[in-house]
Biotite code that builds the C-alpha atoms (Angstrom):
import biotite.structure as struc

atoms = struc.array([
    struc.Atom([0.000, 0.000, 0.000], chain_id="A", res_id=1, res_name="UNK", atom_name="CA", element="C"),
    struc.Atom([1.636, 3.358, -0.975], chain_id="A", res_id=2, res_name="UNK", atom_name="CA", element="C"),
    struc.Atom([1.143, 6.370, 1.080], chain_id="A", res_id=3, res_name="UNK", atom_name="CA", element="C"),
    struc.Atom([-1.189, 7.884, -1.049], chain_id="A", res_id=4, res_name="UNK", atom_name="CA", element="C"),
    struc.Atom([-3.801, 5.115, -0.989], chain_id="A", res_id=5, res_name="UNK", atom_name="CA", element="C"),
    struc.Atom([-3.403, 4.985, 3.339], chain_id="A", res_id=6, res_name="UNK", atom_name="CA", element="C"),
    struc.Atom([-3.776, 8.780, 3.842], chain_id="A", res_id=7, res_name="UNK", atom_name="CA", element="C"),
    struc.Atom([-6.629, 9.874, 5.041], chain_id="A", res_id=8, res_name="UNK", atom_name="CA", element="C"),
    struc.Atom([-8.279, 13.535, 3.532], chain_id="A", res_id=9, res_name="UNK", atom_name="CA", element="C"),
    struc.Atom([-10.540, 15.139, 5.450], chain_id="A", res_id=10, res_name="UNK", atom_name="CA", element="C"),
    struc.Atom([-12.603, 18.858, 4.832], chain_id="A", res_id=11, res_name="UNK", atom_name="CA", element="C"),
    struc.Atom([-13.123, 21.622, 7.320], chain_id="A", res_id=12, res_name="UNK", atom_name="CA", element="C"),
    struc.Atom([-13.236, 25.289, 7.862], chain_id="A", res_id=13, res_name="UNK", atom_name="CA", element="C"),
    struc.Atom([-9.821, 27.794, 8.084], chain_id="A", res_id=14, res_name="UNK", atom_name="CA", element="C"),
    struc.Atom([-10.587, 29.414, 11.905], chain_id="A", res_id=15, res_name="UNK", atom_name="CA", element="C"),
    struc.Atom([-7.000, 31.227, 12.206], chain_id="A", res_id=16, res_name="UNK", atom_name="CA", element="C"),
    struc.Atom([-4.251, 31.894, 9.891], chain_id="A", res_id=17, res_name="UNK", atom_name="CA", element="C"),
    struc.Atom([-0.742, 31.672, 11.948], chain_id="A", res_id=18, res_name="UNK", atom_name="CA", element="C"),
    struc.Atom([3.037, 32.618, 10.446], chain_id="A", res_id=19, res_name="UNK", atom_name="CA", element="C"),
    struc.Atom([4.124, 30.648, 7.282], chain_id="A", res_id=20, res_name="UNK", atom_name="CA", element="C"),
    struc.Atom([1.384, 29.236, 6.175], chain_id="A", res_id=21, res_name="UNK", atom_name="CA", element="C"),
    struc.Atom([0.426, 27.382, 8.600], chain_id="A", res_id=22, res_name="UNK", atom_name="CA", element="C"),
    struc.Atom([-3.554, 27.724, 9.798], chain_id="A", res_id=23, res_name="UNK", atom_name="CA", element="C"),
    struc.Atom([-6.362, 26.373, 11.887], chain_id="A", res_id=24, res_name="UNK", atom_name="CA", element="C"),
    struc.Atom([-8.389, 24.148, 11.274], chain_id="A", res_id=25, res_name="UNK", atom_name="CA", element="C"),
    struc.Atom([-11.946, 23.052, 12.376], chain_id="A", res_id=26, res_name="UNK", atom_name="CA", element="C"),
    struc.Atom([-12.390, 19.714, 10.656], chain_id="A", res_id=27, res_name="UNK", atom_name="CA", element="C"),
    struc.Atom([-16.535, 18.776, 10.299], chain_id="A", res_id=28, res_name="UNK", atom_name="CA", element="C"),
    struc.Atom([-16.099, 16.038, 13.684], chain_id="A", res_id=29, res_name="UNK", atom_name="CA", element="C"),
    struc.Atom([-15.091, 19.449, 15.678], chain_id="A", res_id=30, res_name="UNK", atom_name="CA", element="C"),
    struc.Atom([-11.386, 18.832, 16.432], chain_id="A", res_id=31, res_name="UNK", atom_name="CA", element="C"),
    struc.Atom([-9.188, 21.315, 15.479], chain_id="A", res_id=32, res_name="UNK", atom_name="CA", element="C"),
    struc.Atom([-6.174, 20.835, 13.553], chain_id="A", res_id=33, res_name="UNK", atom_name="CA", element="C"),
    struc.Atom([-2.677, 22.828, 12.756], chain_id="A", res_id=34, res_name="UNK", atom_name="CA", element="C"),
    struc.Atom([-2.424, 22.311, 8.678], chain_id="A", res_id=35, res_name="UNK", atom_name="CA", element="C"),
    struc.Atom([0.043, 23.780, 6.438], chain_id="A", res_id=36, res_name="UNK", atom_name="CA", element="C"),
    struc.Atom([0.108, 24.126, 2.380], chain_id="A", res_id=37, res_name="UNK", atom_name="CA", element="C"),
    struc.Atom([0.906, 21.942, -0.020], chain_id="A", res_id=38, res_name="UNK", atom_name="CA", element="C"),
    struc.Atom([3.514, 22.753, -2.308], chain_id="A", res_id=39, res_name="UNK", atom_name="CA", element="C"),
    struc.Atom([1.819, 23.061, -5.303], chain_id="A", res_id=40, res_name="UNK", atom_name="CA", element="C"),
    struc.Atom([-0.644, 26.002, -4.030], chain_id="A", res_id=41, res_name="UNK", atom_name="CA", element="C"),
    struc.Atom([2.190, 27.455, -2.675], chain_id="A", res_id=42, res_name="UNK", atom_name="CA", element="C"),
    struc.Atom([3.894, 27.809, -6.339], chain_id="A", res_id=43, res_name="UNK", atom_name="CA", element="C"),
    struc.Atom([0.359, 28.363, -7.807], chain_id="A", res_id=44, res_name="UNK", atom_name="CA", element="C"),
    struc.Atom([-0.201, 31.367, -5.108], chain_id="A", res_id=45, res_name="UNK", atom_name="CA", element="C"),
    struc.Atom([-3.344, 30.167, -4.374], chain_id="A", res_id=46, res_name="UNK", atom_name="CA", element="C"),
    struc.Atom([-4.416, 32.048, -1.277], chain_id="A", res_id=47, res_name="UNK", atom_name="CA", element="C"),
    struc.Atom([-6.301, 30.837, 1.671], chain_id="A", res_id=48, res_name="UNK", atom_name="CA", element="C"),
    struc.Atom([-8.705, 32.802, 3.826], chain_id="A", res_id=49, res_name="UNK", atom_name="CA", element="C"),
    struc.Atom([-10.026, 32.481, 6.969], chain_id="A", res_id=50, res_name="UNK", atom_name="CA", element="C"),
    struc.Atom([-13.642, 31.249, 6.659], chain_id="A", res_id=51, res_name="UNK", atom_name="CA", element="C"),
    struc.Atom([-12.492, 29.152, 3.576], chain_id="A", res_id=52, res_name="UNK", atom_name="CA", element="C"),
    struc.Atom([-13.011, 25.316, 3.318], chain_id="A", res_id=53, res_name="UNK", atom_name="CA", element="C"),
    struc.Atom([-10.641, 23.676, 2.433], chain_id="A", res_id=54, res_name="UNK", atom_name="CA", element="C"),
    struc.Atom([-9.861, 19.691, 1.844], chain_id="A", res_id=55, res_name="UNK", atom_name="CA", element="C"),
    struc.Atom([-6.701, 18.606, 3.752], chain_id="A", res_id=56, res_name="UNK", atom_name="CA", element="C"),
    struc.Atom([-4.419, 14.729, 4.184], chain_id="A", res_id=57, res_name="UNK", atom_name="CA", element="C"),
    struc.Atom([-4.394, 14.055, 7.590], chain_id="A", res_id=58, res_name="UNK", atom_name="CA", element="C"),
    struc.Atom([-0.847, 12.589, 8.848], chain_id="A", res_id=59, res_name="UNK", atom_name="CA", element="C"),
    struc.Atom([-1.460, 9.355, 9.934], chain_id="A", res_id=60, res_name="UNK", atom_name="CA", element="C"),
    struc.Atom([0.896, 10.056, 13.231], chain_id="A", res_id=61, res_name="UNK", atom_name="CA", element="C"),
    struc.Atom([-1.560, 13.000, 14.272], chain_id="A", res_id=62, res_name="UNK", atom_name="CA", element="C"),
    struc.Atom([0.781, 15.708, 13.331], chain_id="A", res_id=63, res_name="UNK", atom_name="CA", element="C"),
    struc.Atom([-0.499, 18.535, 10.980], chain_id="A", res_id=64, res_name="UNK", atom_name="CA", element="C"),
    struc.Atom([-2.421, 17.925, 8.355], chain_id="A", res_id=65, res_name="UNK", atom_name="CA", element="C"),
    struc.Atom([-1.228, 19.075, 4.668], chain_id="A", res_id=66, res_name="UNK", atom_name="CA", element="C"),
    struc.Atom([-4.299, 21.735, 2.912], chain_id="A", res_id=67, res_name="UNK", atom_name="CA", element="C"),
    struc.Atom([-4.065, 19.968, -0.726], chain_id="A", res_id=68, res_name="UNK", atom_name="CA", element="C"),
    struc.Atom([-7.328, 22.064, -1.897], chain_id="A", res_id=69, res_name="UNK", atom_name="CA", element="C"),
    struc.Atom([-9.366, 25.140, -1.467], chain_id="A", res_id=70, res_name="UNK", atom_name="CA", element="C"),
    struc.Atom([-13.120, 24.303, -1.907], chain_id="A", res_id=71, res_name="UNK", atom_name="CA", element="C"),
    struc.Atom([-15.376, 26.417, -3.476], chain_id="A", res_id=72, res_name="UNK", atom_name="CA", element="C"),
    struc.Atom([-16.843, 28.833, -1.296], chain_id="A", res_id=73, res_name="UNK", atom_name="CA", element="C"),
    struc.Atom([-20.223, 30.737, -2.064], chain_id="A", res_id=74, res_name="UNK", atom_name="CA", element="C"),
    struc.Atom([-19.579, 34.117, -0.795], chain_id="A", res_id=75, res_name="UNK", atom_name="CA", element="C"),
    struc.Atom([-21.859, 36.980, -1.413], chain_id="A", res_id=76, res_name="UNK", atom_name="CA", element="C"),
    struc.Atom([-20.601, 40.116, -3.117], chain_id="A", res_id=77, res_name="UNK", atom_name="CA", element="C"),
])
């Protein structure tokens, strides 16, 4: 089994953005979570919010979890 196929992804809501890209959390079950970005929306400059959902890999140690995806968010203009 490769790493990719035993990871475990998980969506939830950015509460707190913290110094180098590293935010909070608030994953759907109610625990809170440090997560940090992946690489590739790091080179793509895609920027994350607070408020935003956003679909992250959980580290199967309980460390941080690694934001691979911002989901779309219906905000009104």
């Amino acid at each position: 089994m490769s790493d990719k196929e035993r990871s475990e992804t998980s969506v939830g809501s950015v509460t707190e953005a913290l110094p180098n890209a590293l935010f909070r959390v608030k994953m759907q079950n109610g625990e809170e979570k440090l997560a940090y970005l992946s690489g590739r929306m790091r080179l793509n400059r895609i920027k994350v919010l607070i408020g935003d959902s956003v679909e992250m890999i959980l580290d199967p140690y309980g460390g941080k979890g690694r934001i691979v995806r911002r989901l779309d968010n219906k905000r009104p203009t």
